[in-house]
Biopython code that builds the backbone (N, CA, C, O; Angstrom):
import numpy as np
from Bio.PDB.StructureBuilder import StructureBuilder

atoms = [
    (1, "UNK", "N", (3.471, 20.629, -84.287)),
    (1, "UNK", "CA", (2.821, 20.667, -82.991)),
    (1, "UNK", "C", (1.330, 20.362, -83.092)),
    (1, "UNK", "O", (0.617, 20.171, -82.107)),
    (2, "UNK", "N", (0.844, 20.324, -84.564)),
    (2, "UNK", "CA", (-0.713, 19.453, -84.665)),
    (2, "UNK", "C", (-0.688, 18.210, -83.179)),
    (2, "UNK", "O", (0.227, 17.566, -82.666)),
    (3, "UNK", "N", (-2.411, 18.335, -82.842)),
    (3, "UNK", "CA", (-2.193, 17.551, -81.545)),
    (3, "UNK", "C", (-2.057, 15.987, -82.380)),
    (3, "UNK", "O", (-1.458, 15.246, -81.600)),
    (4, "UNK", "N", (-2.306, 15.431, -83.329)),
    (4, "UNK", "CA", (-2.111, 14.160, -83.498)),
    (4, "UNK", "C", (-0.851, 13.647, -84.082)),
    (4, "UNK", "O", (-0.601, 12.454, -84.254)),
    (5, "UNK", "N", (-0.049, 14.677, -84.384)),
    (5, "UNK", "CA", (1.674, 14.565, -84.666)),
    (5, "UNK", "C", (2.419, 14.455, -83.642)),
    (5, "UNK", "O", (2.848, 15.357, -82.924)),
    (6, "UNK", "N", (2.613, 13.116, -83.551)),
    (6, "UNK", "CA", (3.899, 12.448, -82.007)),
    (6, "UNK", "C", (3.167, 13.685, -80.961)),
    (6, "UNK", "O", (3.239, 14.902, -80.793)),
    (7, "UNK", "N", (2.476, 12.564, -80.432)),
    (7, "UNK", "CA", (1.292, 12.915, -79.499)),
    (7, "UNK", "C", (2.237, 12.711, -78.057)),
    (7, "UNK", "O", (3.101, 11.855, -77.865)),
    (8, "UNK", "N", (1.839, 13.635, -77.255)),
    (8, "UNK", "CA", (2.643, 13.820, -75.751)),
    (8, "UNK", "C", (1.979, 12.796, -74.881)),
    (8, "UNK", "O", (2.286, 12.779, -73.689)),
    (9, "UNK", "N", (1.215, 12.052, -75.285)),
    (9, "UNK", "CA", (0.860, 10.912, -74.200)),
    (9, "UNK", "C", (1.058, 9.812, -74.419)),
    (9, "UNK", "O", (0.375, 8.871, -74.014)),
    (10, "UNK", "N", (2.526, 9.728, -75.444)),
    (10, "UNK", "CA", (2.674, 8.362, -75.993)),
    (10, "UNK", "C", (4.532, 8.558, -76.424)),
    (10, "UNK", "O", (5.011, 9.463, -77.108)),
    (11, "UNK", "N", (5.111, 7.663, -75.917)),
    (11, "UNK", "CA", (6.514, 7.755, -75.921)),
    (11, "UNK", "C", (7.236, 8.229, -77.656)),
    (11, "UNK", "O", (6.703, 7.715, -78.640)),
    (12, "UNK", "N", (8.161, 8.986, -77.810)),
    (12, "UNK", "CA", (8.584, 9.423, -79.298)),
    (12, "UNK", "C", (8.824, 8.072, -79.780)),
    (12, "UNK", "O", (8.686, 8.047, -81.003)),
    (13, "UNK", "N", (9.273, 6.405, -79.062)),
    (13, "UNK", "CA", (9.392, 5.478, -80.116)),
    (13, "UNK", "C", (9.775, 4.670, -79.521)),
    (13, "UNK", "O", (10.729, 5.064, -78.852)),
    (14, "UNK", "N", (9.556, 3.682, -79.372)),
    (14, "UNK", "CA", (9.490, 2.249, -78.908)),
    (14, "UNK", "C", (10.524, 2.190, -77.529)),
    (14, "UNK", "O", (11.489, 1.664, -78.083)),
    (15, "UNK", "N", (10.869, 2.341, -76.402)),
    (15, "UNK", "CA", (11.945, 2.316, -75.284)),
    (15, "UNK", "C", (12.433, 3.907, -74.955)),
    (15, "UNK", "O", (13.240, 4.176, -74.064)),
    (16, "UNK", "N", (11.929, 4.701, -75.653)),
    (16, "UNK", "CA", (12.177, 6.301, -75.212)),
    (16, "UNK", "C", (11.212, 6.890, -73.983)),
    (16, "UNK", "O", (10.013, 6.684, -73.796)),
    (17, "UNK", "N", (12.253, 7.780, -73.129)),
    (17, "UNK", "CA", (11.287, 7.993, -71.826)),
    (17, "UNK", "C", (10.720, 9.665, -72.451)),
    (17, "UNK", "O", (9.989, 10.446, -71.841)),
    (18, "UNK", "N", (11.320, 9.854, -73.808)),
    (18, "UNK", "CA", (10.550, 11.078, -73.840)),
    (18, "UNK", "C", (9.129, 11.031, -74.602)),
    (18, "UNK", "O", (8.619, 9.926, -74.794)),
    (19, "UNK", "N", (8.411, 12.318, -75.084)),
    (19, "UNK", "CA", (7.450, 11.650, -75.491)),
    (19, "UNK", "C", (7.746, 12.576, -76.747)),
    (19, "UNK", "O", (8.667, 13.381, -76.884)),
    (20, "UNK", "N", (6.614, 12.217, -77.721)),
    (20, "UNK", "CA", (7.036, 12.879, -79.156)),
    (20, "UNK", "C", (7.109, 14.290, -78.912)),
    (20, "UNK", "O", (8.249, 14.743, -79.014)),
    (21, "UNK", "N", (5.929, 15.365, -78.526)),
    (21, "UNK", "CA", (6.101, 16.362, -78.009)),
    (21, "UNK", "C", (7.358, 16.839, -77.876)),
    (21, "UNK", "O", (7.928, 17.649, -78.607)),
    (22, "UNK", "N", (7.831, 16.208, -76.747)),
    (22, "UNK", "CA", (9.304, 16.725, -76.236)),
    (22, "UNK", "C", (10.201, 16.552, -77.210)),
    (22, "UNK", "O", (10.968, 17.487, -77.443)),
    (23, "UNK", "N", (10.279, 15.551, -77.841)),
    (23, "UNK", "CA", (11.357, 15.400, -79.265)),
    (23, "UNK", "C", (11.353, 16.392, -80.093)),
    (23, "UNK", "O", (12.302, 17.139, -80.328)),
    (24, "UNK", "N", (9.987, 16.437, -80.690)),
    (24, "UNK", "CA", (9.661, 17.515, -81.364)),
    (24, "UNK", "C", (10.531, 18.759, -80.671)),
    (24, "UNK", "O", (11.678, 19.091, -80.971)),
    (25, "UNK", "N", (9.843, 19.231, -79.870)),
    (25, "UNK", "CA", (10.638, 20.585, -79.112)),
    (25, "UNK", "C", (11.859, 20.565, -79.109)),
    (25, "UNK", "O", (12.440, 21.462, -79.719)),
    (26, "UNK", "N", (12.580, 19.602, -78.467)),
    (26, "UNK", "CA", (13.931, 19.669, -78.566)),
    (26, "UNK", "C", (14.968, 19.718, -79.647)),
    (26, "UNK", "O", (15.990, 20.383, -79.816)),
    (27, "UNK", "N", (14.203, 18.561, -80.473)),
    (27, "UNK", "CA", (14.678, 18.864, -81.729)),
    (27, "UNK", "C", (15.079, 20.072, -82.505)),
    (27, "UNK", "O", (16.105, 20.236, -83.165)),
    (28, "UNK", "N", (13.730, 21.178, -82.234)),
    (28, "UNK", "CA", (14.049, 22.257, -82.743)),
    (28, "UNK", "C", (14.359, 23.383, -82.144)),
    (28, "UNK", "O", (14.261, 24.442, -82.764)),
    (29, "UNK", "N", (14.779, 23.348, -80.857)),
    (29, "UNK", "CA", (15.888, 23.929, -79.795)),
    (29, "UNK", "C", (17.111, 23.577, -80.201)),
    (29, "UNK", "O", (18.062, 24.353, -80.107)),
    (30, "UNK", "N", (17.181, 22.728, -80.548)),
    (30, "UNK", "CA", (18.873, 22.165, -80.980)),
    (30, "UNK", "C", (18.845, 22.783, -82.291)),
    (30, "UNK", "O", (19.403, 23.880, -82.299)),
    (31, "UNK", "N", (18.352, 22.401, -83.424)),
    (31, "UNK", "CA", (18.826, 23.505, -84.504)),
    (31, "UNK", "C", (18.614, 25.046, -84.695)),
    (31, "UNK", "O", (18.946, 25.696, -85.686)),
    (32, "UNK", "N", (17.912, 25.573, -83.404)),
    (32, "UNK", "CA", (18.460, 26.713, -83.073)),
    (32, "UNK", "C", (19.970, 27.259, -83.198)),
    (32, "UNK", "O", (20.584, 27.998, -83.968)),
    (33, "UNK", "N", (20.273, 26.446, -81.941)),
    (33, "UNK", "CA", (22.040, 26.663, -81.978)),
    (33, "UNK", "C", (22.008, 27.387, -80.796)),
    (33, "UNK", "O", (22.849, 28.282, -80.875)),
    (34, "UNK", "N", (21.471, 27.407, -79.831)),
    (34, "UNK", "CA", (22.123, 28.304, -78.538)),
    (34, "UNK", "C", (22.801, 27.557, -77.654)),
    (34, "UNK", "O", (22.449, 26.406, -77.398)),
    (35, "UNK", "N", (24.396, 28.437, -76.800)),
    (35, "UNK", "CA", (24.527, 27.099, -75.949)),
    (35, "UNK", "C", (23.432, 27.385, -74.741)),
    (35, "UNK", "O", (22.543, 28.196, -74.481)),
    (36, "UNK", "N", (24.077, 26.163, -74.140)),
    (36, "UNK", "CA", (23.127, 25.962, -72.821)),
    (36, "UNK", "C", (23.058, 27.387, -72.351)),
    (36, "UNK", "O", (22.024, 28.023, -72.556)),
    (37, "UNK", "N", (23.917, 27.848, -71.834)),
    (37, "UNK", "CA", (24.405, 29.162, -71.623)),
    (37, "UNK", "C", (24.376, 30.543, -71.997)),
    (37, "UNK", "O", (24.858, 31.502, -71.393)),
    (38, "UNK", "N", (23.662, 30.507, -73.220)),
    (38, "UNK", "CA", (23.161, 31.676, -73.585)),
    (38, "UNK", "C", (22.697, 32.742, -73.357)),
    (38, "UNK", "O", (22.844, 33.883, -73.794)),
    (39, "UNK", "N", (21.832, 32.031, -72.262)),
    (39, "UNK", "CA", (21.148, 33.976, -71.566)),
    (39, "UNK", "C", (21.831, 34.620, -70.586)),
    (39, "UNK", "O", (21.652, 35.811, -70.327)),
    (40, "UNK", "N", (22.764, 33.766, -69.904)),
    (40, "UNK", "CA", (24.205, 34.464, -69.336)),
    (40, "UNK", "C", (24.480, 35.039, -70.046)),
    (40, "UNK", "O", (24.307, 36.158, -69.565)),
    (41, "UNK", "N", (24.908, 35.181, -71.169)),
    (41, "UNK", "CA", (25.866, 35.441, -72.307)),
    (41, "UNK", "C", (25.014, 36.954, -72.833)),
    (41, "UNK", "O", (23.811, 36.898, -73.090)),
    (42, "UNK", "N", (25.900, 38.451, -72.966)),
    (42, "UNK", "CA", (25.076, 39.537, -73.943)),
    (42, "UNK", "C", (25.418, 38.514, -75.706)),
    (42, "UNK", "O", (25.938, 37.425, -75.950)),
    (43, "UNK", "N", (25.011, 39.225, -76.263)),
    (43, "UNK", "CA", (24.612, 39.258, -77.509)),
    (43, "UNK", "C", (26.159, 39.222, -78.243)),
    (43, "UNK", "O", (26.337, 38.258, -78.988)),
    (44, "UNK", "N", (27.552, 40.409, -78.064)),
    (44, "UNK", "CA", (28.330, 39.582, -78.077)),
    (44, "UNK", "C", (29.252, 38.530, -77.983)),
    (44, "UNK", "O", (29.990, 38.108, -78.873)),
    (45, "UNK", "N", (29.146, 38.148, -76.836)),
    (45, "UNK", "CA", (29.591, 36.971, -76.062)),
    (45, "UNK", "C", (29.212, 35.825, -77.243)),
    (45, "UNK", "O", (30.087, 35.129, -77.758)),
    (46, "UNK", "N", (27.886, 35.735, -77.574)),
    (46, "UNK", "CA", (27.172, 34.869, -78.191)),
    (46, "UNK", "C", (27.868, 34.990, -79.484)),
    (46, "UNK", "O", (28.529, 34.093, -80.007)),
    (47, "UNK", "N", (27.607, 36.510, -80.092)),
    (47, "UNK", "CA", (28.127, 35.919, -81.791)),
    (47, "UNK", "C", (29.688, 35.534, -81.359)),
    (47, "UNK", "O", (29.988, 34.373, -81.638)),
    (48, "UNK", "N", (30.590, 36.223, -80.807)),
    (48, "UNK", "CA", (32.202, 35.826, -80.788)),
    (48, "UNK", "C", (32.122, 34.080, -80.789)),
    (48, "UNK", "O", (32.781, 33.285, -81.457)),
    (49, "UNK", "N", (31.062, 33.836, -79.783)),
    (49, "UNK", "CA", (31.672, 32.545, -79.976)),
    (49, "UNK", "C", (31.097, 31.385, -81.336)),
    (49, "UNK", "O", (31.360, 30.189, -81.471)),
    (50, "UNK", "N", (30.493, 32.026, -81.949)),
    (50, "UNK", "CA", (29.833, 31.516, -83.589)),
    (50, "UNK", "C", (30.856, 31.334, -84.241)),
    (50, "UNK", "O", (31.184, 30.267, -84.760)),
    (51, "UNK", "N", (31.820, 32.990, -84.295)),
    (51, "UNK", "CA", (32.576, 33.705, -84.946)),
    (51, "UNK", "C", (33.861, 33.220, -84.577)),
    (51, "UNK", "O", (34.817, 33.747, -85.147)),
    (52, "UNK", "N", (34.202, 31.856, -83.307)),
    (52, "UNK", "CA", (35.623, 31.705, -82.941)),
    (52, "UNK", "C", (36.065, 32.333, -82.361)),
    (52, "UNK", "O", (36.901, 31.824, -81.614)),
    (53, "UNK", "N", (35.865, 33.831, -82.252)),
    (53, "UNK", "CA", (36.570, 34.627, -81.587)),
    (53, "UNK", "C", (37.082, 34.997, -80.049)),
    (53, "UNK", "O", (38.074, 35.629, -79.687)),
    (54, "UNK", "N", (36.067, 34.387, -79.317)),
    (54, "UNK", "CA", (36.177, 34.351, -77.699)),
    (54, "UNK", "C", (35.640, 33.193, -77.276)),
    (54, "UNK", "O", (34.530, 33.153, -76.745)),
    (55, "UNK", "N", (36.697, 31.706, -77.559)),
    (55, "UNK", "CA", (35.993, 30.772, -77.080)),
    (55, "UNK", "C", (36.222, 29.843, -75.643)),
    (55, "UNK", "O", (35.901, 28.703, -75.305)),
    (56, "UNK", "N", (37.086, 31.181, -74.882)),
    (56, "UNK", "CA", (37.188, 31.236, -73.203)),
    (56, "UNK", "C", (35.727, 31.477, -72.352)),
    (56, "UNK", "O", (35.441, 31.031, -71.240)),
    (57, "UNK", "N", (34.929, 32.305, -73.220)),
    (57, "UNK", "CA", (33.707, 32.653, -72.640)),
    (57, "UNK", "C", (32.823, 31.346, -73.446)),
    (57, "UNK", "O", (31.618, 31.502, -73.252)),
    (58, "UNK", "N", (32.999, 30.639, -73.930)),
    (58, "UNK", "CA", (32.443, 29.251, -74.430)),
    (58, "UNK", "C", (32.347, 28.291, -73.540)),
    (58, "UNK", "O", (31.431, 27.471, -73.487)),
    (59, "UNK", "N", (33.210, 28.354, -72.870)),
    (59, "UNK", "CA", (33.906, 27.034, -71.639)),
    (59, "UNK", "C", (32.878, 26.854, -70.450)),
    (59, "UNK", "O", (33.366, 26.429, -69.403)),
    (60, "UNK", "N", (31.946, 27.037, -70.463)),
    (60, "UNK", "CA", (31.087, 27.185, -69.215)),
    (60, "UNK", "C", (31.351, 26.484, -68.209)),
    (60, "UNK", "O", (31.264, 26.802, -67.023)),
    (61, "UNK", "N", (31.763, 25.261, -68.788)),
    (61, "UNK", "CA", (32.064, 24.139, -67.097)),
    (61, "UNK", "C", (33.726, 24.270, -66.979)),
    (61, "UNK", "O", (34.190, 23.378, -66.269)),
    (62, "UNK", "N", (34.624, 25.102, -67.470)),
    (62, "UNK", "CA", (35.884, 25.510, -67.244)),
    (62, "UNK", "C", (36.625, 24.137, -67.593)),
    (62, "UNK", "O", (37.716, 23.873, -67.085)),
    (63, "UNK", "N", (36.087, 23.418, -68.337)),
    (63, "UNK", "CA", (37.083, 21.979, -68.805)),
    (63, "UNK", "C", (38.209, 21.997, -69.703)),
    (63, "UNK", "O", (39.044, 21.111, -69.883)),
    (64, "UNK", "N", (38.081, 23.527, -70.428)),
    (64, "UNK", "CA", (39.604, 23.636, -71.336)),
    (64, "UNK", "C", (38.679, 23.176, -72.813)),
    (64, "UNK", "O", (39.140, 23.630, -73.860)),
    (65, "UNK", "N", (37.836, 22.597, -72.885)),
    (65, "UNK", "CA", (37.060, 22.375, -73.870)),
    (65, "UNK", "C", (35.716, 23.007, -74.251)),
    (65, "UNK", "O", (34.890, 23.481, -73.470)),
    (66, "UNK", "N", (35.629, 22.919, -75.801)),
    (66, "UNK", "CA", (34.009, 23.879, -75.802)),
    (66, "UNK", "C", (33.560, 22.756, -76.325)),
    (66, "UNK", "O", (33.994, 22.326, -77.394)),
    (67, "UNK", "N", (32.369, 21.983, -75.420)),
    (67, "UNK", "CA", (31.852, 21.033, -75.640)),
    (67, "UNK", "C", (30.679, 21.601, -77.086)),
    (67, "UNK", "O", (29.925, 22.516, -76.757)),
    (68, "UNK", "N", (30.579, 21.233, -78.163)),
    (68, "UNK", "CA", (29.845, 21.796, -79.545)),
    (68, "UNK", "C", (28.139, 21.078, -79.301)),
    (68, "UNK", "O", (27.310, 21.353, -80.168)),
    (69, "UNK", "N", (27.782, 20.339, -78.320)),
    (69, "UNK", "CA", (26.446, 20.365, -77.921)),
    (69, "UNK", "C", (25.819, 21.092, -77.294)),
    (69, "UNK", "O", (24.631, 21.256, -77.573)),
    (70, "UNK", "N", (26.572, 21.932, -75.976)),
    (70, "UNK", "CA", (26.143, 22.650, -75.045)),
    (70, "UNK", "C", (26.991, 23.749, -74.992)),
    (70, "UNK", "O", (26.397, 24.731, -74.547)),
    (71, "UNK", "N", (27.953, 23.924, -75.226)),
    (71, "UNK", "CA", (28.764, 25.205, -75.046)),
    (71, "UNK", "C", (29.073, 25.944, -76.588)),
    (71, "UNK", "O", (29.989, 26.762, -76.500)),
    (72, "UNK", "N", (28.688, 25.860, -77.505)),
    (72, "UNK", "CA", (29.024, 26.622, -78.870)),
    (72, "UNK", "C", (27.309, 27.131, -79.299)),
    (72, "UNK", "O", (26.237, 26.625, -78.970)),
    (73, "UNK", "N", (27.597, 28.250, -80.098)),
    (73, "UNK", "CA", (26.131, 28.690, -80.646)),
    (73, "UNK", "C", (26.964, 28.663, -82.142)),
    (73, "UNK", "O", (28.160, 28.817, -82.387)),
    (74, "UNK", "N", (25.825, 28.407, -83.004)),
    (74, "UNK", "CA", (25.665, 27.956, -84.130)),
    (74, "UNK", "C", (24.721, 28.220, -85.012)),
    (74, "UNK", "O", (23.838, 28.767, -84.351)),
    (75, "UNK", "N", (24.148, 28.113, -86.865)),
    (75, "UNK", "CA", (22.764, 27.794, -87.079)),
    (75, "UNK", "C", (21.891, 29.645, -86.300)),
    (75, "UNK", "O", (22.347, 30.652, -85.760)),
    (76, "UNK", "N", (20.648, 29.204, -86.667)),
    (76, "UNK", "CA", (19.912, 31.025, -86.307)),
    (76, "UNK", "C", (20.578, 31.194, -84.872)),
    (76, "UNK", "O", (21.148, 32.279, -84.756)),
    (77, "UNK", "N", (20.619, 30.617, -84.087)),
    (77, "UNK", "CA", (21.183, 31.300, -83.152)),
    (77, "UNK", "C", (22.379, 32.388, -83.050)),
    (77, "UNK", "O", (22.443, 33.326, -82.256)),
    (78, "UNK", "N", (23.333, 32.018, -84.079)),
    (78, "UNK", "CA", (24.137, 32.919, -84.474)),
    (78, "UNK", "C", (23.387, 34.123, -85.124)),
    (78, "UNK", "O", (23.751, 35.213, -84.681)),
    (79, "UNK", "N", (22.455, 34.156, -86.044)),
    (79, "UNK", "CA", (22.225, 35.186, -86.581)),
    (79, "UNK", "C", (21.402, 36.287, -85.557)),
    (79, "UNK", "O", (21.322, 37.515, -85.600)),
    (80, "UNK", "N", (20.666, 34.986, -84.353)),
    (80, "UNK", "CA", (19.580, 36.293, -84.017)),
    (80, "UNK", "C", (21.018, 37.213, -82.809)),
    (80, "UNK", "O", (21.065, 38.386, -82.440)),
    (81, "UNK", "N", (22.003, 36.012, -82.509)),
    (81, "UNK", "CA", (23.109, 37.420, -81.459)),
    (81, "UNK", "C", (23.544, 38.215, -82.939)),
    (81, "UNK", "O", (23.580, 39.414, -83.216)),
    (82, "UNK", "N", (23.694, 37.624, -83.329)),
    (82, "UNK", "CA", (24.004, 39.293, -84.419)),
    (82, "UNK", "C", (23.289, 40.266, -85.151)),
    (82, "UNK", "O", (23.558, 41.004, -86.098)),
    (83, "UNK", "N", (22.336, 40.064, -84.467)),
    (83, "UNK", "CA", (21.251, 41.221, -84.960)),
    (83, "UNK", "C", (21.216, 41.999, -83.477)),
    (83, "UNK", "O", (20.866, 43.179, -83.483)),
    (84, "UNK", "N", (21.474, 41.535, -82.549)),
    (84, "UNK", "CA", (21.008, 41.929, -81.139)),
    (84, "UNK", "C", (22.250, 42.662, -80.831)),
    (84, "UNK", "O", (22.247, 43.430, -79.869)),
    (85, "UNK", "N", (23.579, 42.469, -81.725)),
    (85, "UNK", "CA", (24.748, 42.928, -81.221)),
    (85, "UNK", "C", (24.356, 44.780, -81.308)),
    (85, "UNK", "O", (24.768, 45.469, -80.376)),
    (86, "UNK", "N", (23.756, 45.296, -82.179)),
    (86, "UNK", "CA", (23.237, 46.635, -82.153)),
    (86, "UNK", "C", (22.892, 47.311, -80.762)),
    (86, "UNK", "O", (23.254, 48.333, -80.180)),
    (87, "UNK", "N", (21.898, 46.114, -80.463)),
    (87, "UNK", "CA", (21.283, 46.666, -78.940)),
    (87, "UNK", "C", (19.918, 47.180, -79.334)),
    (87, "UNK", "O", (19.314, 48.089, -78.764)),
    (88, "UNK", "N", (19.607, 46.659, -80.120)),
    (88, "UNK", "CA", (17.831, 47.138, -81.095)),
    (88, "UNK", "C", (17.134, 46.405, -80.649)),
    (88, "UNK", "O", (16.009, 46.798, -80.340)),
    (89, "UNK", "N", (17.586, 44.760, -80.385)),
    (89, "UNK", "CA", (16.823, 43.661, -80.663)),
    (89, "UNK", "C", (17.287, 42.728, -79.441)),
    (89, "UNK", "O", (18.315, 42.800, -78.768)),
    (90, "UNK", "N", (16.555, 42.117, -79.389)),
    (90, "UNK", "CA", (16.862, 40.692, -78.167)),
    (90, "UNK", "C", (16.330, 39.820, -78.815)),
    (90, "UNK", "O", (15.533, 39.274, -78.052)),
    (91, "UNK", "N", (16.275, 39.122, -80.270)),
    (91, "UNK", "CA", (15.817, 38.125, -80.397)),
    (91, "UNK", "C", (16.301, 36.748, -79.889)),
    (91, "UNK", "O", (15.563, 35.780, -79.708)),
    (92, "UNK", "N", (17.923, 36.790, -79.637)),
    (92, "UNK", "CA", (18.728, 35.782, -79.088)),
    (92, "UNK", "C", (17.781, 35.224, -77.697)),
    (92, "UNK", "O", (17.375, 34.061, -77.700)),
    (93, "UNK", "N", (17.505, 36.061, -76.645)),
    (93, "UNK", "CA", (16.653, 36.012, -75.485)),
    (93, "UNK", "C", (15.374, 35.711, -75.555)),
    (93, "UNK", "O", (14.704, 34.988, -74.818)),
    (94, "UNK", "N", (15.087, 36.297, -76.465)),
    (94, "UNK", "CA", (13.100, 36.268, -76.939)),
    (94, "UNK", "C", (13.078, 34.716, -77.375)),
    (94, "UNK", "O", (12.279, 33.929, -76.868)),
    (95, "UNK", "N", (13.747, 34.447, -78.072)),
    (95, "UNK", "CA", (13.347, 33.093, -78.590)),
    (95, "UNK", "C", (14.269, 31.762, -77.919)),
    (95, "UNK", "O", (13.902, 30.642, -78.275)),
    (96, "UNK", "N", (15.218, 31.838, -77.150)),
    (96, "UNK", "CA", (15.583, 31.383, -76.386)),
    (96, "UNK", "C", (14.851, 30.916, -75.264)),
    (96, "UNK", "O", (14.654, 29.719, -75.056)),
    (97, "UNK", "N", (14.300, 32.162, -74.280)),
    (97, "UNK", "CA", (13.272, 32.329, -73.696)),
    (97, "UNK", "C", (11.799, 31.259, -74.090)),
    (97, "UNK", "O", (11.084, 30.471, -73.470)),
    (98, "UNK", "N", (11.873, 31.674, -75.160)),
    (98, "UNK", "CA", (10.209, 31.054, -75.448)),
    (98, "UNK", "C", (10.755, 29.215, -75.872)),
    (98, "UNK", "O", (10.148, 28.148, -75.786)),
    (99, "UNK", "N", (11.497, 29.404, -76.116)),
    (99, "UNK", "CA", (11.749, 27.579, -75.891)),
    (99, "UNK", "C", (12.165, 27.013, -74.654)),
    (99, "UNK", "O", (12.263, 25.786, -74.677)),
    (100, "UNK", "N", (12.452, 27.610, -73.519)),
    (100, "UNK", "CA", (12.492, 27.184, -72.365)),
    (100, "UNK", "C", (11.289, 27.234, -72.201)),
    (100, "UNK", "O", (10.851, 26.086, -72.278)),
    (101, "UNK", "N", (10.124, 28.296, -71.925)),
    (101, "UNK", "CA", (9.118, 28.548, -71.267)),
    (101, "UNK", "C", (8.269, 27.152, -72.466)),
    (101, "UNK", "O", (7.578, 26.413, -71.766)),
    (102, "UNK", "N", (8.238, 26.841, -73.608)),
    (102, "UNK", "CA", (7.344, 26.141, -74.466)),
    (102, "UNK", "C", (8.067, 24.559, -73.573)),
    (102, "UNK", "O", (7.285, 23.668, -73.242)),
    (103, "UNK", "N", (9.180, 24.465, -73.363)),
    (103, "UNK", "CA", (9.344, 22.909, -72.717)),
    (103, "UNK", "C", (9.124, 22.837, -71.353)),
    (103, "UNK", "O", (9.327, 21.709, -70.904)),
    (104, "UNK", "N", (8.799, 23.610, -70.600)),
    (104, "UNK", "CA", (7.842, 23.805, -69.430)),
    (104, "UNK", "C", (6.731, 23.368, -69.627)),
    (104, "UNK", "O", (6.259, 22.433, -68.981)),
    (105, "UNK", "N", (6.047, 24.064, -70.691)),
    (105, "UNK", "CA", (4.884, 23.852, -70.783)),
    (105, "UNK", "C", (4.266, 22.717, -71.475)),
    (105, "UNK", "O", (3.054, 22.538, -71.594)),
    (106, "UNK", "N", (5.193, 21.973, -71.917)),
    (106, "UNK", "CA", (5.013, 20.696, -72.382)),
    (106, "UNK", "C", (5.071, 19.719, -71.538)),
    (106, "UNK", "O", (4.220, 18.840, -71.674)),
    (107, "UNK", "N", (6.087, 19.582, -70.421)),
    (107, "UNK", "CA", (6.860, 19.276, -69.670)),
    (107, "UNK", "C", (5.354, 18.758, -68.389)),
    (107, "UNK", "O", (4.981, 17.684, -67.918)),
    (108, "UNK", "N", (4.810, 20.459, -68.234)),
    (108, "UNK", "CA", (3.832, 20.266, -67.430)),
    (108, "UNK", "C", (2.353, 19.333, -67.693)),
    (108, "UNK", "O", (1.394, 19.094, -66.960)),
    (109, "UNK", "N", (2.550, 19.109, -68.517)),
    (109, "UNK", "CA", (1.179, 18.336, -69.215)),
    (109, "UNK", "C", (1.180, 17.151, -68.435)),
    (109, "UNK", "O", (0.147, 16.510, -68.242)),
    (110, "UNK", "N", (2.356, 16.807, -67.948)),
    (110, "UNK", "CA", (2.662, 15.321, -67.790)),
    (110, "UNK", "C", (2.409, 14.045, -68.250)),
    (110, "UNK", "O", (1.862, 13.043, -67.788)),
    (111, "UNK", "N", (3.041, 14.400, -69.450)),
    (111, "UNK", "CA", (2.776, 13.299, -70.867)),
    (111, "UNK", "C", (1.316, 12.878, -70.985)),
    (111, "UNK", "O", (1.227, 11.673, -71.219)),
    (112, "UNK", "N", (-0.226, 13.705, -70.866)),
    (112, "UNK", "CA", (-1.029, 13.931, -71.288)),
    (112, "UNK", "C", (-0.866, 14.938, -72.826)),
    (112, "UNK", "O", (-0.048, 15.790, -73.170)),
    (113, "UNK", "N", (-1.874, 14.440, -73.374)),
    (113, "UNK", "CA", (-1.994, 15.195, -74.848)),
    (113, "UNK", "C", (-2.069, 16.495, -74.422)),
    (113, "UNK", "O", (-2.606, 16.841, -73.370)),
    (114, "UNK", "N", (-1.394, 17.428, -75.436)),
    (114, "UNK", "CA", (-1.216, 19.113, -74.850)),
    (114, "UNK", "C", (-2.899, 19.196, -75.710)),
    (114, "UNK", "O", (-3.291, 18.572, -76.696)),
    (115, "UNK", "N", (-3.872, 20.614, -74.533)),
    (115, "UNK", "CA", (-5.053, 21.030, -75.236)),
    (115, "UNK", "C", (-4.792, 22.011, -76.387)),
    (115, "UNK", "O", (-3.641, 22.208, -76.779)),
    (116, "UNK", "N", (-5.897, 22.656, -76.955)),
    (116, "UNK", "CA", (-5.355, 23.208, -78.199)),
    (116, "UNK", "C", (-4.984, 24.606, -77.474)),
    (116, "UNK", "O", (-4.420, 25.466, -78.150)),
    (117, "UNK", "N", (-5.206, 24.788, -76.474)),
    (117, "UNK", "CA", (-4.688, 26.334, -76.169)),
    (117, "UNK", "C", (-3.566, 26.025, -75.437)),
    (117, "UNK", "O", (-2.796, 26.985, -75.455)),
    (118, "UNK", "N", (-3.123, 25.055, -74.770)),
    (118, "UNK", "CA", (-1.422, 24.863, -75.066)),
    (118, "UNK", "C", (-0.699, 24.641, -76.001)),
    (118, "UNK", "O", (0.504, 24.858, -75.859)),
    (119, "UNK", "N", (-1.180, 24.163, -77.191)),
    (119, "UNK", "CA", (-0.316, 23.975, -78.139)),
    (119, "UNK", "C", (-0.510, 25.296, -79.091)),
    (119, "UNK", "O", (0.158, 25.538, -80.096)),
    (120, "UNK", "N", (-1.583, 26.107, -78.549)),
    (120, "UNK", "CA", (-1.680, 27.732, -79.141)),
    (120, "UNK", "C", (-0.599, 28.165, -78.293)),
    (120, "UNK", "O", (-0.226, 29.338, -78.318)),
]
sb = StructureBuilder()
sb.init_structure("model")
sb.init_model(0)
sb.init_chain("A")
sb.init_seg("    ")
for serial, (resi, resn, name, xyz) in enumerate(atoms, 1):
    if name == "N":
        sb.init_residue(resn, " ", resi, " ")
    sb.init_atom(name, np.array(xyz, "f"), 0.0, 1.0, " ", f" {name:<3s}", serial, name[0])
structure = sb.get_structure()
């Protein structure tokens, strides 16, 4: 997230409407592993479906399928619902949370370079 590493006022690569910023971010939202669906989801909902075990509550768009881009958790995301399965912790939410709220806030720049206290 250095401001001169795939800079937000300049497309991630030659015909892309995103900008590096956003790649960046997303990128590492995706190897998170949460589905889309996650903060619906308590903490077991989430590991069962890591774990195989309940993958009816996986199905979010009710297609009979668990689409493995958007509907499966995977990768830390699995680990932080299973730390949260206690009821100690919400890291599943906390950091879930903060990658929605961080692609907002990228989002809002409007492919201007983020300042250093947005990218703080």
């Amino acid at each position: 997230m250095e401001a001169d590493n795939k800079p937000n006022s300049k497309p991630y690569s030659e015909g892309k409407h995103h900008t590096g910023k956003e790649h960046s971010w997303d990128e590492g939202f995706g190897y998170f592993g949460a589905a889309a669906h996650s903060l619906g989801l308590n903490a077991e909902d989430n590991y069962n479906i890591a774990k195989k075990k309940d993958l009816a509550v996986a199905d979010a768009n009710g297609d009979g399928m668990v689409d493995l881009k958007t509907e499966f958790v995977f990768g830390p995301a699995y680990y932080a619902a299973g730390a949260d399965k206690s009821g100690k912790t919400t890291c599943m939410t906390d950091i879930m949370t903060a990658f929605i709220e961080g692609r907002k806030l990228i989002t809002s720049a409007q492919r201007e370079d983020l300042t250093d206290e947005q990218r703080t």
